[in-house]
N, CA, C and O atoms as a GROMACS GRO file, in nm:
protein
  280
    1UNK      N    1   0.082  -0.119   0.000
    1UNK     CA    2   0.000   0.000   0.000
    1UNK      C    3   0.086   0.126   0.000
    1UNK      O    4   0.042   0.226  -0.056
    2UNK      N    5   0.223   0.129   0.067
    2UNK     CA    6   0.298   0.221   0.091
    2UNK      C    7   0.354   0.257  -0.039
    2UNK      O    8   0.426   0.356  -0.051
    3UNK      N    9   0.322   0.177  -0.142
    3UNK     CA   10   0.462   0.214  -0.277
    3UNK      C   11   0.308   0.229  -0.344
    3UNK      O   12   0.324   0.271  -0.459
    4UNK      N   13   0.194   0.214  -0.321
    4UNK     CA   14   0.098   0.250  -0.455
    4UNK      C   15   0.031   0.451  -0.350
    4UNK      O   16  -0.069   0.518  -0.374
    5UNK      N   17   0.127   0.471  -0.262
    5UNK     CA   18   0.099   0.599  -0.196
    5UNK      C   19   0.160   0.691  -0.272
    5UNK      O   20   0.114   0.795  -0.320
    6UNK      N   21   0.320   0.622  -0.281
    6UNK     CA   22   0.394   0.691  -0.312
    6UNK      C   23   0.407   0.734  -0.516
    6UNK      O   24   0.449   0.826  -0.588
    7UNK      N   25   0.339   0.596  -0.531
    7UNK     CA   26   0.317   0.654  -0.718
    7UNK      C   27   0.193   0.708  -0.733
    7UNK      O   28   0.170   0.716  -0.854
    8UNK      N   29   0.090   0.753  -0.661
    8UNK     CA   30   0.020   0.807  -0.653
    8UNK      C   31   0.066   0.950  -0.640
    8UNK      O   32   0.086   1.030  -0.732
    9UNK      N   33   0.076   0.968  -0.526
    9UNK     CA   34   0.161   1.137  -0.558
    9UNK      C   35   0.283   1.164  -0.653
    9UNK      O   36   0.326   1.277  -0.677
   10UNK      N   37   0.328   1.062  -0.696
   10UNK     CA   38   0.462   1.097  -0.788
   10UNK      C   39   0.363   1.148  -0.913
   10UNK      O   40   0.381   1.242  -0.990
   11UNK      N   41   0.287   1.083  -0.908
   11UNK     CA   42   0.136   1.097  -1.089
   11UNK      C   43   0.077   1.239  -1.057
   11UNK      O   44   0.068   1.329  -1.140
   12UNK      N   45   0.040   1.246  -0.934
   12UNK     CA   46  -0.024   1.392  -0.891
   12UNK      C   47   0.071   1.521  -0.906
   12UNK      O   48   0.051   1.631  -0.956
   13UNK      N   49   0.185   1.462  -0.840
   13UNK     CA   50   0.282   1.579  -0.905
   13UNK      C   51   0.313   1.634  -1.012
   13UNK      O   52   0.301   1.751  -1.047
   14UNK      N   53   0.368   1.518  -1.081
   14UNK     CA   54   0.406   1.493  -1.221
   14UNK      C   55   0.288   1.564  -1.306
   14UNK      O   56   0.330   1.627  -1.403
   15UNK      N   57   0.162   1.566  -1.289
   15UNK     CA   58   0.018   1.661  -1.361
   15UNK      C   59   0.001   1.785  -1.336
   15UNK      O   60  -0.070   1.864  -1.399
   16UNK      N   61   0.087   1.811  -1.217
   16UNK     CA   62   0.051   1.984  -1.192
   16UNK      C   63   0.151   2.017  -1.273
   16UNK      O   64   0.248   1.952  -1.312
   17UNK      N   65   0.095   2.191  -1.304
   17UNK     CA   66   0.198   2.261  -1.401
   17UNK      C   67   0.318   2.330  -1.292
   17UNK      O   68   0.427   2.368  -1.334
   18UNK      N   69   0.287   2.335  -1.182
   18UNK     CA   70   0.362   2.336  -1.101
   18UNK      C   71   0.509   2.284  -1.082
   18UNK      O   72   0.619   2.331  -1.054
   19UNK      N   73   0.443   2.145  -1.118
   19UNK     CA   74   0.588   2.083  -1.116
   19UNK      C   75   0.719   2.068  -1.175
   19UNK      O   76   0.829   2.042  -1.126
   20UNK      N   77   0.679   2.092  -1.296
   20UNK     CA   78   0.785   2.107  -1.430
   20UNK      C   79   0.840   2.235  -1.359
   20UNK      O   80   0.946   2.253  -1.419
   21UNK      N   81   0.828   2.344  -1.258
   21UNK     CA   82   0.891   2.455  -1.219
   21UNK      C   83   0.961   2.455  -1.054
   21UNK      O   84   1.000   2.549  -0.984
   22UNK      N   85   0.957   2.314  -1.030
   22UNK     CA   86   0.983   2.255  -0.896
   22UNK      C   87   1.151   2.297  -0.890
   22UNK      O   88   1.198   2.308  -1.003
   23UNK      N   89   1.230   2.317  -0.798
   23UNK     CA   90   1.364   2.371  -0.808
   23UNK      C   91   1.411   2.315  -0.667
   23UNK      O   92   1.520   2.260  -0.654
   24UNK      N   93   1.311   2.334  -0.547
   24UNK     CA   94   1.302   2.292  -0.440
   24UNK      C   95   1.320   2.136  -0.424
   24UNK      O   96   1.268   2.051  -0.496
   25UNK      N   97   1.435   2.104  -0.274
   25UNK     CA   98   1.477   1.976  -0.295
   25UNK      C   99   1.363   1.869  -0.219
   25UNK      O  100   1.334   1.751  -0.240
   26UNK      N  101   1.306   1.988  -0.108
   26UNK     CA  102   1.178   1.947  -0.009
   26UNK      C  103   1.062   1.887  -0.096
   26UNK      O  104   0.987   1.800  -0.052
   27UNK      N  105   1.052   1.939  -0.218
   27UNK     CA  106   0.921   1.958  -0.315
   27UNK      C  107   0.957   1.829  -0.404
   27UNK      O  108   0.862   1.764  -0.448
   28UNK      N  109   1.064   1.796  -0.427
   28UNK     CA  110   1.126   1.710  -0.523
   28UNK      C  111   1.089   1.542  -0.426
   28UNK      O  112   1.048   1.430  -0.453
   29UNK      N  113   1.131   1.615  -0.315
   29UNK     CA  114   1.134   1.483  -0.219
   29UNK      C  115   1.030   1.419  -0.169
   29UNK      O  116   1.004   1.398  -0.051
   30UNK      N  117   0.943   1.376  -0.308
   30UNK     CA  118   0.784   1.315  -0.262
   30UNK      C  119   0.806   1.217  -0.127
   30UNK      O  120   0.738   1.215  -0.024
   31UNK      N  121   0.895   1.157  -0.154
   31UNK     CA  122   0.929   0.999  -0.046
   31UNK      C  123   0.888   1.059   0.104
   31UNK      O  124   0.799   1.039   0.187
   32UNK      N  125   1.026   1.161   0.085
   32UNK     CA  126   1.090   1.219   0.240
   32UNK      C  127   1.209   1.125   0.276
   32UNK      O  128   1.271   1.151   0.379
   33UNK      N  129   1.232   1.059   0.229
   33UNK     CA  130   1.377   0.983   0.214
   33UNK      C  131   1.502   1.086   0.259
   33UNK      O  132   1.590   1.073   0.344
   34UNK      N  133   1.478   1.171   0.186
   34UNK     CA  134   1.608   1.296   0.194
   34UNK      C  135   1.704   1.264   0.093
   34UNK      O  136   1.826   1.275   0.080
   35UNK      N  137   1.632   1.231   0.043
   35UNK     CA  138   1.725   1.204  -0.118
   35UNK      C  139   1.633   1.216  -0.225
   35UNK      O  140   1.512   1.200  -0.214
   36UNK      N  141   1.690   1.243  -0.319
   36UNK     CA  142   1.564   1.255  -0.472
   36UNK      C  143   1.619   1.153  -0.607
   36UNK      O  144   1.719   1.178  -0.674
   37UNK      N  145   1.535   1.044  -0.624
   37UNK     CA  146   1.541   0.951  -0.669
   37UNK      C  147   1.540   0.988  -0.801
   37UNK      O  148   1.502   1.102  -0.826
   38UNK      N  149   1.582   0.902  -0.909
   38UNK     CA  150   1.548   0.950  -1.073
   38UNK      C  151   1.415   0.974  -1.111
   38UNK      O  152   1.378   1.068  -1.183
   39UNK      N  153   1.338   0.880  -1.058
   39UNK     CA  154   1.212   0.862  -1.074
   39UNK      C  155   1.124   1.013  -0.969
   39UNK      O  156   1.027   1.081  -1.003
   40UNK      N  157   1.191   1.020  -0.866
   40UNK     CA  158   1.149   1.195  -0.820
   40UNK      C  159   1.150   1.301  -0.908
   40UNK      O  160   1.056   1.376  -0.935
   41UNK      N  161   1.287   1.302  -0.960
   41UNK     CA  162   1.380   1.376  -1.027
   41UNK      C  163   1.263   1.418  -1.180
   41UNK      O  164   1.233   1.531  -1.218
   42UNK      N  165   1.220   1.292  -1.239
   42UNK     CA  166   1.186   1.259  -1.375
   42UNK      C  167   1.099   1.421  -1.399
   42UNK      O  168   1.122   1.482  -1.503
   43UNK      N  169   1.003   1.478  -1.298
   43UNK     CA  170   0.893   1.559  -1.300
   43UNK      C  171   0.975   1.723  -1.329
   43UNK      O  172   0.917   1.832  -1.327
   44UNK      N  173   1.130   1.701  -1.357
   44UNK     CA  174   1.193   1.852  -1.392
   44UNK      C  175   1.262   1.796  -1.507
   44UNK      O  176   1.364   1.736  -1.473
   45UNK      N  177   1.242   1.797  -1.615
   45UNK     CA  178   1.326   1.753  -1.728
   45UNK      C  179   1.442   1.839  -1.714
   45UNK      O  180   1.527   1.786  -1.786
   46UNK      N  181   1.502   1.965  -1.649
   46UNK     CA  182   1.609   1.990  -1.629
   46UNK      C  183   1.715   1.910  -1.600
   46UNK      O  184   1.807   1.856  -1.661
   47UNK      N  185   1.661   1.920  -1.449
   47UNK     CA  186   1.715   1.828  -1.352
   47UNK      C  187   1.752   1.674  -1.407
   47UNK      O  188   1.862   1.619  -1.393
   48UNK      N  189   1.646   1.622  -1.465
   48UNK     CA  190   1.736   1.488  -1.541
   48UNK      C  191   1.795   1.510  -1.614
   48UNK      O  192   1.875   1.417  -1.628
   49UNK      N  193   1.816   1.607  -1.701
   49UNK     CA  194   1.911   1.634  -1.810
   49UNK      C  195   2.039   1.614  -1.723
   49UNK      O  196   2.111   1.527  -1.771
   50UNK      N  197   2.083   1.664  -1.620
   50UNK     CA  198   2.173   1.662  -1.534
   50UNK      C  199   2.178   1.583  -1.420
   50UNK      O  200   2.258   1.606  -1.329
   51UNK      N  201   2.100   1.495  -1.420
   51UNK     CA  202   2.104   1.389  -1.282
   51UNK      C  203   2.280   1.319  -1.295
   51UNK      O  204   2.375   1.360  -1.229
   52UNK      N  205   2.285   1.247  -1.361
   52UNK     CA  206   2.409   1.212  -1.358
   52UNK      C  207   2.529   1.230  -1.340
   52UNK      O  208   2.613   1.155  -1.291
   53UNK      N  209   2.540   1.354  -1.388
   53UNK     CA  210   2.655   1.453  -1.374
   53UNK      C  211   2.610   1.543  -1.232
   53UNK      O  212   2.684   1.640  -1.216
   54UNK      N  213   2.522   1.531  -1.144
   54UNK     CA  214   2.446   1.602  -1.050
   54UNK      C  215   2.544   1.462  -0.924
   54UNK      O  216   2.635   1.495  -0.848
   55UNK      N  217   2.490   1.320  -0.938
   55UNK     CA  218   2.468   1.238  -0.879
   55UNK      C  219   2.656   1.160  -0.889
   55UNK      O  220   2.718   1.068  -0.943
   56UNK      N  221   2.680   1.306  -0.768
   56UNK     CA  222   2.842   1.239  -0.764
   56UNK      C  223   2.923   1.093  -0.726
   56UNK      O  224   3.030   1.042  -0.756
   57UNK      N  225   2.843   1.069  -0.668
   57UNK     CA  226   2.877   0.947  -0.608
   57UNK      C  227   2.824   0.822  -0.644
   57UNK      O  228   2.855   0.711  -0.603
   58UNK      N  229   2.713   0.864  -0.751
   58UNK     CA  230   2.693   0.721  -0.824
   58UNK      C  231   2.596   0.666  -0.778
   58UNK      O  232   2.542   0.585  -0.854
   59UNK      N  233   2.541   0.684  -0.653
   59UNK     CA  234   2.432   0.623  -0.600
   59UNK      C  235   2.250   0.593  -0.641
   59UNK      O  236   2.158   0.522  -0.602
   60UNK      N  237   2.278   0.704  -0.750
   60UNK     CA  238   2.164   0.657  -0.831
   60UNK      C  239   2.004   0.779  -0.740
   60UNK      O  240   1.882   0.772  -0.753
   61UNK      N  241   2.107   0.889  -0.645
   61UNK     CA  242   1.987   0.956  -0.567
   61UNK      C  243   2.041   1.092  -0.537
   61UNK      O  244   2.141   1.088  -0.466
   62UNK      N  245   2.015   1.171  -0.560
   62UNK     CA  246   2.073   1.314  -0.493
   62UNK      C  247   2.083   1.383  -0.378
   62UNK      O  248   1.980   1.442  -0.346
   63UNK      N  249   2.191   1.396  -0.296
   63UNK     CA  250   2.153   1.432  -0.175
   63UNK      C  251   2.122   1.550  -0.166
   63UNK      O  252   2.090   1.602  -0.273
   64UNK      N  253   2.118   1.630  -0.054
   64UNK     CA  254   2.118   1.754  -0.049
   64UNK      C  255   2.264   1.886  -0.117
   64UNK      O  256   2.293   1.992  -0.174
   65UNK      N  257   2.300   1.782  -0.061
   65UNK     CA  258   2.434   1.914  -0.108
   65UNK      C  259   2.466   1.858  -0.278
   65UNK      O  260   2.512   1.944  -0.354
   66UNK      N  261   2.448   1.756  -0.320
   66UNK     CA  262   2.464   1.731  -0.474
   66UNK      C  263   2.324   1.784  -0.564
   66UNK      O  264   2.350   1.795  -0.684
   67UNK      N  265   2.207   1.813  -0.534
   67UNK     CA  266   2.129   1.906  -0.570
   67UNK      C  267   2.168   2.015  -0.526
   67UNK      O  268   2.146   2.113  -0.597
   68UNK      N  269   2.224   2.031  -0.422
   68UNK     CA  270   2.228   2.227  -0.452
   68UNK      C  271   2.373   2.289  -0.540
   68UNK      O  272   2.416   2.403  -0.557
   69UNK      N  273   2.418   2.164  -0.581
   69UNK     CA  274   2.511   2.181  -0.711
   69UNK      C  275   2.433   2.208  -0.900
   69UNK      O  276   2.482   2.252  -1.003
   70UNK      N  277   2.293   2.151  -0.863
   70UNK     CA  278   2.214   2.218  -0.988
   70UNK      C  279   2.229   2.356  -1.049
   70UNK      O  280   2.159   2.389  -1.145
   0.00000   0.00000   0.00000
C-alpha cells in the first residue's frame, strides 16, 4: 500500500503545471527519504538532463548538497 501511496503522488505531481517549475529539494522529495530519486527527479526535465553529472557518487539519488550543485 505504501509504494501504490507513493506513485500516486509521484502521478499527482508529475500533472501539476507546477511541477515542471519545482527547483526545491523538499518539493522534489515526494518519499521524504532525503534524497531525490530519478524517478522523483523525472517531473523537472532539467534536472534529469543533469542527474548524472548532478549524482556524484553514483548512488543513483541526490543528496542535499549534490542538488544544490544544480
Amino acid at each position: 500500500m505504501n509504494t501504490l501511496n507513493k506513485t500516486l503522488a509521484l502521478i499527482a505531481l508529475a500533472s501539476s503545471s507546477a511541477a515542471f517549475a519545482a527547483t526545491d529539494f523538499d518539493t522534489l522529495d515526494v518519499d521524504g527519504s532525503g534524497t531525490i530519486s530519478q524517478r522523483e527527479a523525472s517531473v523537472d526535465a532539467e534536472l534529469m538532463s543533469k542527474f548524472t553529472e548532478l549524482d556524484t557518487d553514483g548512488n543513483g539519488e541526490l543528496s542535499k548538497e549534490e542538488f544544490s550543485n544544480a
